[in-house]
C-alpha positions as CSV (number, residue, x, y, z in Angstrom):
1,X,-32.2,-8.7,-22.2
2,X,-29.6,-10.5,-20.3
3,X,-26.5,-8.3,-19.4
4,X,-24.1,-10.7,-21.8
5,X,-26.0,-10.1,-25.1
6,X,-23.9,-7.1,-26.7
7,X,-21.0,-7.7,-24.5
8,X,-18.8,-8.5,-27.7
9,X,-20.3,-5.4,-29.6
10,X,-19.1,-3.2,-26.6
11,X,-15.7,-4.6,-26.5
12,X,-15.6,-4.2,-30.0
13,X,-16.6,-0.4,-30.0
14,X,-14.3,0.0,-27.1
15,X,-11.8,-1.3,-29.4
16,X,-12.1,0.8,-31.9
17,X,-12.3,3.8,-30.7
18,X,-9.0,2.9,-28.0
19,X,-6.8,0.5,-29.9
20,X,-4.2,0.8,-27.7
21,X,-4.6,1.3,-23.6
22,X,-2.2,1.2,-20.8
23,X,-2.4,2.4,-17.0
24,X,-1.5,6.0,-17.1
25,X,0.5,5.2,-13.4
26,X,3.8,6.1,-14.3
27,X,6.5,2.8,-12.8
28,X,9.5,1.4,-13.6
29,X,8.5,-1.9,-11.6
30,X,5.9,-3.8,-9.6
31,X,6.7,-2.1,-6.5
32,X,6.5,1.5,-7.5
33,X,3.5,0.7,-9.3
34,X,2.2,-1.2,-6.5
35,X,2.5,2.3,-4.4
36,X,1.6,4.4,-7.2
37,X,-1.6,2.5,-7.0
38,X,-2.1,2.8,-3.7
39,X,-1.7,6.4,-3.4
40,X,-4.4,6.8,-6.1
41,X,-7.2,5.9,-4.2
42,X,-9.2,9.3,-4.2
43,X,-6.5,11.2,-6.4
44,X,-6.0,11.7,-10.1
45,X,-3.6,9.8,-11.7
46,X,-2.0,13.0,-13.6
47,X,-1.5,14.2,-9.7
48,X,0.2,10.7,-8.5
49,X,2.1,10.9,-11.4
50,X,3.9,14.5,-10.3
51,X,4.0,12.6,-6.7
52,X,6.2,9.6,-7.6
53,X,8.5,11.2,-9.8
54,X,9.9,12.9,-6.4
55,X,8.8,10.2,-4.1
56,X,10.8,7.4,-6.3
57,X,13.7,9.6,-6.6
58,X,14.2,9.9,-3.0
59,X,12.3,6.2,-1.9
60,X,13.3,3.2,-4.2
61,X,12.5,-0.2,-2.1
62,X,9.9,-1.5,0.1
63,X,12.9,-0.9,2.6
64,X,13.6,2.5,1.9
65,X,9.7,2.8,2.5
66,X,9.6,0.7,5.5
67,X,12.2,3.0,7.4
68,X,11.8,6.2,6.0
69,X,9.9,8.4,9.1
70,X,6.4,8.6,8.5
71,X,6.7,12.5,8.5
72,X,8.9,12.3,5.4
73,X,6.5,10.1,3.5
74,X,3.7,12.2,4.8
75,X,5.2,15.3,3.2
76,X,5.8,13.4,-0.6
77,X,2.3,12.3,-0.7
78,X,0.0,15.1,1.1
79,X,-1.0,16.3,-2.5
80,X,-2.6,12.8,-3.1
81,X,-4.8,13.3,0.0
82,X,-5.4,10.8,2.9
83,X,-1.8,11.2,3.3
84,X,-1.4,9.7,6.6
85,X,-3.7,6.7,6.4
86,X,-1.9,6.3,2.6
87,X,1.4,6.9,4.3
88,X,0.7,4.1,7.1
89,X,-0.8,1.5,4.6
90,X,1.8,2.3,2.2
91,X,4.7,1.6,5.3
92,X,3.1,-1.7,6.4
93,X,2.8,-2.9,2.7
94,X,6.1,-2.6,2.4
95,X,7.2,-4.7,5.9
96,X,5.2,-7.5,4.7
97,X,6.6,-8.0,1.1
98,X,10.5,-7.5,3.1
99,X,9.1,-10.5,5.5
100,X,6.8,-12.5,3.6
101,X,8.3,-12.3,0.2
102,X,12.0,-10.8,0.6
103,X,11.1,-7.2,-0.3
104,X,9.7,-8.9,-3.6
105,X,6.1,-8.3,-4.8
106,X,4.5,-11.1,-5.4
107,X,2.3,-12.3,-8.5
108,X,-1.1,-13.5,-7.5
109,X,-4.4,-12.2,-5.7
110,X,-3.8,-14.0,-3.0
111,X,-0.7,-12.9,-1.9
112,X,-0.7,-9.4,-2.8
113,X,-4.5,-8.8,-0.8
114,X,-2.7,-10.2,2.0
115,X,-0.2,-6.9,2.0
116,X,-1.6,-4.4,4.3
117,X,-3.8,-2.3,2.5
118,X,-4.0,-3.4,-0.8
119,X,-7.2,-4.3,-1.9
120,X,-8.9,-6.3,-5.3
121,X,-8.5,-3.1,-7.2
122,X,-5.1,-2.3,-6.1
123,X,-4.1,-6.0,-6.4
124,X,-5.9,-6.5,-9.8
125,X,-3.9,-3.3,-11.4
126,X,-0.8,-4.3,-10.2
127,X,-1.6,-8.1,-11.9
128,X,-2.4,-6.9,-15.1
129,X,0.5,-4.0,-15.9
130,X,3.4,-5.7,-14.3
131,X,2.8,-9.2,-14.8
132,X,0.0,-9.8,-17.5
133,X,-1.7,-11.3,-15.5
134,X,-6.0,-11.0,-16.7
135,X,-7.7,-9.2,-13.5
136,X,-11.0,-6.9,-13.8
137,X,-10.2,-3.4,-12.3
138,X,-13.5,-2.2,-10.3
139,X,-12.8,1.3,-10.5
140,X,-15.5,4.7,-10.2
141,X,-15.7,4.6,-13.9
142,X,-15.5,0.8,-14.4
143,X,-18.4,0.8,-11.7
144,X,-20.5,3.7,-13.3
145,X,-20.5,2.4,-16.5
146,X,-21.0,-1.4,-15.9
147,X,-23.9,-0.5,-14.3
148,X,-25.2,2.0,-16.8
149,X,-24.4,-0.7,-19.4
150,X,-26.6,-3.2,-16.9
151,X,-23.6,-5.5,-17.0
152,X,-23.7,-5.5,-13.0
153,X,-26.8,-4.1,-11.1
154,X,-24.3,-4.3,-7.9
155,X,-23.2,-1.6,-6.1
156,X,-20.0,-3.2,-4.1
157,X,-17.1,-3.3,-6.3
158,X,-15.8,-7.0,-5.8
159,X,-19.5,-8.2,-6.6
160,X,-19.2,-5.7,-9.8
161,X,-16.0,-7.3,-10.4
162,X,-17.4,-11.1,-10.4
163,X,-19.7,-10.1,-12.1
164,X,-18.1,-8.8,-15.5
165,X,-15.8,-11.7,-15.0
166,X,-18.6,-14.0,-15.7
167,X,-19.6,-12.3,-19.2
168,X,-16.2,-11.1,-20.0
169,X,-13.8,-13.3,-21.8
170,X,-10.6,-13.4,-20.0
171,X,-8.1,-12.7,-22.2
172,X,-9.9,-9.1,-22.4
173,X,-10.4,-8.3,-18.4
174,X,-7.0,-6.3,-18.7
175,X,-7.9,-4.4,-21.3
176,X,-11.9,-4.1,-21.2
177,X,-11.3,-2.7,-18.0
178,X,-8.7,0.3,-19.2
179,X,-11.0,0.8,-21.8
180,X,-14.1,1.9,-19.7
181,X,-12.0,4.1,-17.4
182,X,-10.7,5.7,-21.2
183,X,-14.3,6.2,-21.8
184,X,-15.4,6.6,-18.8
185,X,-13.2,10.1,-18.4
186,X,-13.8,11.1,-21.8
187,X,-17.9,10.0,-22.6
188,X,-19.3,8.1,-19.8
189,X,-18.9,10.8,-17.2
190,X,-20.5,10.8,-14.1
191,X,-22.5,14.5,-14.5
192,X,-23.6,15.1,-18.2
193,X,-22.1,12.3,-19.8
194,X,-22.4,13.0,-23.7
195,X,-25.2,10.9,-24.7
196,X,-25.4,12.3,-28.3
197,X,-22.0,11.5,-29.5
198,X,-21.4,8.2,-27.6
199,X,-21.0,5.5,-29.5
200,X,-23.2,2.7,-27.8
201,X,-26.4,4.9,-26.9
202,X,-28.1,2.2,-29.2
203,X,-26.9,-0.4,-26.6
204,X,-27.5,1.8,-23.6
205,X,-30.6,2.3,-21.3
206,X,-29.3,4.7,-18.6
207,X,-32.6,6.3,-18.0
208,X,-30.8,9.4,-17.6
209,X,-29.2,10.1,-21.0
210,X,-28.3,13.7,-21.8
211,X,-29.2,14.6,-25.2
């Protein structure tokens, strides 16, 4: 069975069961959810969120960021982990939007990949919440599940993320995407995932269903 022949009874399940998705990053604009984002990588989002609410009152531009000492940032963001190599990439980011794009982030995956340490994922959130702009987020739970799902048999999360955008209509990449991190934290886990209540274990082959 090819990996595209349920893919519009998933998204509809998905649907259903979350109607309406957003990213749980808390921002008041592309900048500060571009370093929201950032600082996510290996962090929860509910622990970034109590992180940028003192970070952003204290740090409000890609300027403020750019010449803030590195031991201040450092001490904002240690809760998030990796602080330093977040705190660096974070700092650098920010010089290149103030000299590339005059301390304005800019709206394609080109140009925000070439920032300094922004990635696909980082690059893809920050298209589709601030600019609606469709982009496939390859996250640990977008990842998991694709694969359980066998809508990828990749590994590497930019060959994941061509991958789903070959089967995925794009006007739903934005929103597929939030949906299998929704599921993924609350079914699809990565230990015991609850097989018996899930609601496409008739679609599902992951050999090692609980249940």
């Amino acid at each position: 069975m090819k990996p595209s022949d349920h893919i519009w009874e998933i998204i509809q399940i998905l649907t259903k069961r979350y109607p309406e998705v957003k990213t749980q990053l808390n921002y008041r604009n592309a900048f500060e959810l571009l370093v929201a984002t950032i600082l996510s990588a290996q962090c929860t989002d509910k622990q970034v969120n109590i992180v940028t609410k003192s970070l952003f009152d204290q740090l409000k531009t890609p300027y403020d960021f750019a010449k803030a000492p590195d031991e201040l940032i450092e001490k904002l963001i240690r809760s998030t982990g990796f602080f330093r190599n977040k705190t660096k990439n974070i700092k650098n980011c920010s010089k290149d939007i103030i000299e590339k794009y005059n301390s304005i982030v800019p709206g394609s995956i080109e140009e925000l990949t070439g920032l300094s340490g922004v990635g696909r994922k980082t690059a893809n959130v920050v298209l589709g919440a601030a600019f609606d702009i469709p982009g496939i987020v390859v996250d640990t739970h977008v990842a998991r599940i694709s694969q359980r799902l066998n809508l990828s048999f990749n590994k590497d999360p930019v060959k994941i993320e061509f991958d789903l955008m070959k089967i995925i209509p794009q006007k739903e990449w934005n929103d597929f995407c939030l949906r299998l991190i929704y599921f993924g934290r609350e079914i699809c886990r990565a230990r015991k995932p609850l097989c018996t209540v899930c609601p496409l274990t008739n679609i599902c082959d992951y050999q090692h269903k609980t249940g």
